[in-house]
C-alpha positions as CSV (number, residue, x, y, z in Angstrom):
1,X,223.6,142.6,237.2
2,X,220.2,142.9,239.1
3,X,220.4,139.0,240.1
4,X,224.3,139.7,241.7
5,X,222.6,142.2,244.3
6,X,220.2,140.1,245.3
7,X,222.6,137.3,245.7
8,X,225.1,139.7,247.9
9,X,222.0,140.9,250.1
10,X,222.1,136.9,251.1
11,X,225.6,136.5,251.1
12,X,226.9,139.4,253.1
13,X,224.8,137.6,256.1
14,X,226.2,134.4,255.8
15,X,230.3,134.9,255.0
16,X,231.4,131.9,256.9
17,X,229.9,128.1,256.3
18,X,229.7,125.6,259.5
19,X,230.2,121.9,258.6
20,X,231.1,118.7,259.9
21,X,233.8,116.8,259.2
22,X,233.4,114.3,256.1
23,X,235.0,110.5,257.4
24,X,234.1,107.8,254.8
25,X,235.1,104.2,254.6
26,X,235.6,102.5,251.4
27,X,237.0,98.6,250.8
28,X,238.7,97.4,247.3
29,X,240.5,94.5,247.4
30,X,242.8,94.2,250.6
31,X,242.7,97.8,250.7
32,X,240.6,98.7,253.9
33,X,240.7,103.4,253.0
34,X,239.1,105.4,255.7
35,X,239.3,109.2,254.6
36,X,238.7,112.1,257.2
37,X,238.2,115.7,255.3
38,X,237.1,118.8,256.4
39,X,234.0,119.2,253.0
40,X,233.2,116.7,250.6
41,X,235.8,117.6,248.0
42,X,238.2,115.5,245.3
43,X,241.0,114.5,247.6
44,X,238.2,111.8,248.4
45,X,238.0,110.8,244.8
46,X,242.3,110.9,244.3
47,X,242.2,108.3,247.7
48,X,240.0,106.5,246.1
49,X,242.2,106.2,242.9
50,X,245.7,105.3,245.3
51,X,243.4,102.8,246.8
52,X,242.8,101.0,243.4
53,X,246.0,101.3,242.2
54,X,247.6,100.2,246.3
55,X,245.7,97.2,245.5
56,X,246.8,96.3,242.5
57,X,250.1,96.4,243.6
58,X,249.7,94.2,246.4
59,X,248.6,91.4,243.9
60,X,251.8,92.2,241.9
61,X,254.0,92.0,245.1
62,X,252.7,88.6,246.2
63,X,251.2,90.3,249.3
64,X,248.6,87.7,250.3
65,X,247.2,90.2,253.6
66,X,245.1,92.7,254.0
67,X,246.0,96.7,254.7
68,X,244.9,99.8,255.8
69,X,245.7,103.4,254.5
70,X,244.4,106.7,256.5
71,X,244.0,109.5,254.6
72,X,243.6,112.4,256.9
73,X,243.3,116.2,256.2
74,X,244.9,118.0,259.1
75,X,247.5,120.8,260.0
76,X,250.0,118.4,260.7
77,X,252.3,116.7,257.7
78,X,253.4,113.5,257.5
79,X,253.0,109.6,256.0
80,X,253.6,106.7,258.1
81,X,253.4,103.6,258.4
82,X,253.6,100.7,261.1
83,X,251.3,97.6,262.4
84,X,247.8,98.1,263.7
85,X,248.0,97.3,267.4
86,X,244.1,96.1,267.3
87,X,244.5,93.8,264.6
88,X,248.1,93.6,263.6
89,X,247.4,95.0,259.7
90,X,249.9,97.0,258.1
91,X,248.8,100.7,258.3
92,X,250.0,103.6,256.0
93,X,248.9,107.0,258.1
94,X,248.9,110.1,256.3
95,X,248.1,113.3,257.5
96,X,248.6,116.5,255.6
97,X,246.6,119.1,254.1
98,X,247.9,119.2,250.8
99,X,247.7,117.7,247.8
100,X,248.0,113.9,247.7
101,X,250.6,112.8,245.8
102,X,249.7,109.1,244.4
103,X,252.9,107.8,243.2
104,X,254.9,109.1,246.2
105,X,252.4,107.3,248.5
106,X,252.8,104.1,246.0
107,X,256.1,104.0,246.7
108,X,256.7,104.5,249.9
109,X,253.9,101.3,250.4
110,X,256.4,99.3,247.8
111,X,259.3,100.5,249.9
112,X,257.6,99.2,253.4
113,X,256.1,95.5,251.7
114,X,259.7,94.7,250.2
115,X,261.4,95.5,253.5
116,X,258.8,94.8,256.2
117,X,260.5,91.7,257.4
118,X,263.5,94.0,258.5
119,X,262.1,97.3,259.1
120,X,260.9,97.5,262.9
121,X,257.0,98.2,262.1
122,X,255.9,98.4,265.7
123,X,256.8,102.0,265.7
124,X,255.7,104.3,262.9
125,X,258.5,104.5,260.3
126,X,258.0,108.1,258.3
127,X,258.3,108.0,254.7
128,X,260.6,111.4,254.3
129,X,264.1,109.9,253.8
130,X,262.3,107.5,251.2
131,X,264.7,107.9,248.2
132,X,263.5,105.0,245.8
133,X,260.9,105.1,242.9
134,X,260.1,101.7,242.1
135,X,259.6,100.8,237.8
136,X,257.0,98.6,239.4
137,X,255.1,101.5,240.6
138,X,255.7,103.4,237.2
139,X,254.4,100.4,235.6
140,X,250.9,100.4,237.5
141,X,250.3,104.3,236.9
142,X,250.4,103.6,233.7
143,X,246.8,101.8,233.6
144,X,244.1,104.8,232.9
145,X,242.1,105.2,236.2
146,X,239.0,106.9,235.7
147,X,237.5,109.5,237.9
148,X,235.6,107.4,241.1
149,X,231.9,107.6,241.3
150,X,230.6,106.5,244.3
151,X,230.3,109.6,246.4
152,X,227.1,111.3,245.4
153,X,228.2,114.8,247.6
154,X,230.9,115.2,244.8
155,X,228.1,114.5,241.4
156,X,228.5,118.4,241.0
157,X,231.1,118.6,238.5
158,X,229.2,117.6,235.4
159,X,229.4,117.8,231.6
160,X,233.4,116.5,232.0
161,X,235.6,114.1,234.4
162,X,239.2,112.8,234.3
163,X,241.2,109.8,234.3
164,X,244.7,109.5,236.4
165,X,247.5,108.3,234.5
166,X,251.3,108.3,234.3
167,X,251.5,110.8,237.2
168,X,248.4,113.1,235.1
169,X,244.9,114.0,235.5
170,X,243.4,114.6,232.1
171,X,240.1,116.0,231.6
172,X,237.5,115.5,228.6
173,X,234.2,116.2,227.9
174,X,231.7,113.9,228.7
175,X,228.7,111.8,226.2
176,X,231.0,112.5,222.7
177,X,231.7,110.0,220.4
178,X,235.1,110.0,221.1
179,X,237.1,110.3,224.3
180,X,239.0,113.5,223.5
181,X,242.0,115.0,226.5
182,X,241.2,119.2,226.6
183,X,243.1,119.9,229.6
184,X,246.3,117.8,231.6
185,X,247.3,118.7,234.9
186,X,249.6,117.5,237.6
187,X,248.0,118.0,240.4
188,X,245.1,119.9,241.8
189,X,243.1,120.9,244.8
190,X,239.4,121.4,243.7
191,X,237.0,120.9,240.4
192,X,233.9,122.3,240.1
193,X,231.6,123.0,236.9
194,X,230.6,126.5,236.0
195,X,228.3,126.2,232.9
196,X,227.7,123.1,230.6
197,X,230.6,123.9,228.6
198,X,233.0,125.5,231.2
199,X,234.9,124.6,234.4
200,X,237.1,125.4,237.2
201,X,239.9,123.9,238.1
202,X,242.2,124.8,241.4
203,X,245.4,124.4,241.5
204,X,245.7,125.5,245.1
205,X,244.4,128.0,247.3
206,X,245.7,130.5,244.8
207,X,245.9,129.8,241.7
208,X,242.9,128.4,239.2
209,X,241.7,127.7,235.5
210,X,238.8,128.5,233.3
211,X,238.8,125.6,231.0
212,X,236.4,125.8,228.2
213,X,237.0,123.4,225.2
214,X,240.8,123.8,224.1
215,X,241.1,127.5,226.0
216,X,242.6,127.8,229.3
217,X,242.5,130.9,231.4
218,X,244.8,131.2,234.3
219,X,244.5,133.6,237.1
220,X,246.2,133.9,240.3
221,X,244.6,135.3,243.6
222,X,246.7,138.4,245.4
223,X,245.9,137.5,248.6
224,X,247.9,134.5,250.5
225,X,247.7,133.0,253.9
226,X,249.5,130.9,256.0
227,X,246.0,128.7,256.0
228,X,243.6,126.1,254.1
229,X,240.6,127.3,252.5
230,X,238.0,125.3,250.0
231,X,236.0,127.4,247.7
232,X,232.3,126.5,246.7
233,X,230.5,128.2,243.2
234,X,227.5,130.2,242.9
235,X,225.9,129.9,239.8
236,X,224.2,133.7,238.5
237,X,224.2,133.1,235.4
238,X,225.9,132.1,231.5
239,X,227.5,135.2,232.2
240,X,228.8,135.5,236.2
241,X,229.3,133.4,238.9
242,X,230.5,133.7,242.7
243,X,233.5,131.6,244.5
244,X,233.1,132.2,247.5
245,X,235.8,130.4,250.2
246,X,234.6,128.5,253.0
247,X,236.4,130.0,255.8
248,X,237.5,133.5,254.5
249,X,235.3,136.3,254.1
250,X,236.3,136.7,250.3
251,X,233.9,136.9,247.6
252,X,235.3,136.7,243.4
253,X,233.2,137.8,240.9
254,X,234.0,135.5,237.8
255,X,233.0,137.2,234.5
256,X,233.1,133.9,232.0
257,X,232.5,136.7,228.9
258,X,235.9,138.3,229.8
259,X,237.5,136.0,231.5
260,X,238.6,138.5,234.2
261,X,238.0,138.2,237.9
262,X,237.2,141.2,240.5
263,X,237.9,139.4,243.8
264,X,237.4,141.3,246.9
265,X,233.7,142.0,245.7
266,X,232.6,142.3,249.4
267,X,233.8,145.5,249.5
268,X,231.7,147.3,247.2
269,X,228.7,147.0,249.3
């Protein structure tokens, strides 16, 4: 326990983290995808994935032009969509801080192609009373997408990934012989790799797992506010490690022997 002290004495100083916000521009296909997030985290890598998939339903729609999707993280909530008054190019807006939800924004860009010839698109038309699900769309998220690669910032989670499919993220280890699913999920908020053999994985600002192999641990967090946090892990060692959040002064002692949790570890010092 003599390395945890050390790390507190550092910690204690420096509760809350100052950083820029992360806008990136990526292009596949006719997709033009500009994210804006607060850290580098894996909301970059899922619009990366509706990117791919938005493009590939273009080409099965016939759409011959090229689009635009804005993938914003803010306080506000909502997904749009109308013409670009620069260039004219259909433009899905969405703003919301949580979780992206891939085949909801698939359809509601289905919905908008099949009807933009009558759908007024010079004013922003919101996607809320969208009541269809295409089969289209179910048909597309049924091709495995694997997890993106291109941003280096988000290279920390190692030793496992995930491929999106049917509405799924499934994770496997990485470098085996054979491709093997230990752990399925819905949705999530963050990933991040603990040891070579464990990993985190955050359901929200809540609510996380310990996945090691075929064993999942599940623990929820006591403390909830009406705001957005990301967490970031400090390594101690095989048999500890910190989450610490970015803009709360809470500090969680994992033990990964026990798989138990002492979260307001602050306050012992």
């Amino acid at each position: 326990m003599k390395h945890i002290h050390i790390i507190i004495s550092i910690l204690v100083f420096n509760v809350n983290y100052a950083h820029k916000n992360v806008q990136l521009e990526f292009k596949k296909g006719k997709i033009t995808l500009i994210t804006s997030t607060s850290t580098y985290n894996e909301e970059i890598n899922k619009s990366l994935i509706l990117a791919e998939y938005a493009d590939i339903l273009l080409d099965s729609l016939g759409y011959k032009k090229d689009m635009k999707i804005l993938n914003f993280q803010s306080n506000k909530n909502f997904l749009k969509s109308k013409y670009d008054d620069n260039d004219g190019q259909l433009t899905f807006f969405r703003v919301n801080l949580e979780l992206l939800d891939i085949k909801k924004f698939l359809n509601f860009i289905h919905y908008i192609i099949v009807n933009e010839k009558i759908i007024n698109l010079r004013q922003p038309v919101d996607s809320k009373n969208l009541k269809e699900s295409y089969e289209l769309v179910d048909r597309i998220i049924s091709i495995k997408m694997k997890r993106p690669n291109e941003v280096k910032e988000l290279d920390c989670f190692t030793n496992y990934s995930y491929y999106f499919k049917d509405n799924n993220y499934y994770f496997h280890k990485l470098n085996t012989e054979k491709e093997v699913d230990i752990y399925n999920i819905n949705n999530f908020k963050q990933i991040h790799s603990v040891t070579s053999s464990k990993f985190l994985v955050f359901l929200n600002d809540h609510k996380f797992d310990l996945v090691e192999e075929n064993k999942k641990t599940s623990f929820k967090l006591s403390f909830e506010d009406d705001y957005s946090t990301y967490y970031r892990m400090i390594y101690i060692n095989e048999k500890y490690s910190f989450i610490q959040s970015y803009n709360r002064d809470k500090l969680i002692l994992l033990d990964l022997n026990n798989h138990t949790i002492i979260e307001d570890y602050y306050s012992k010092f």
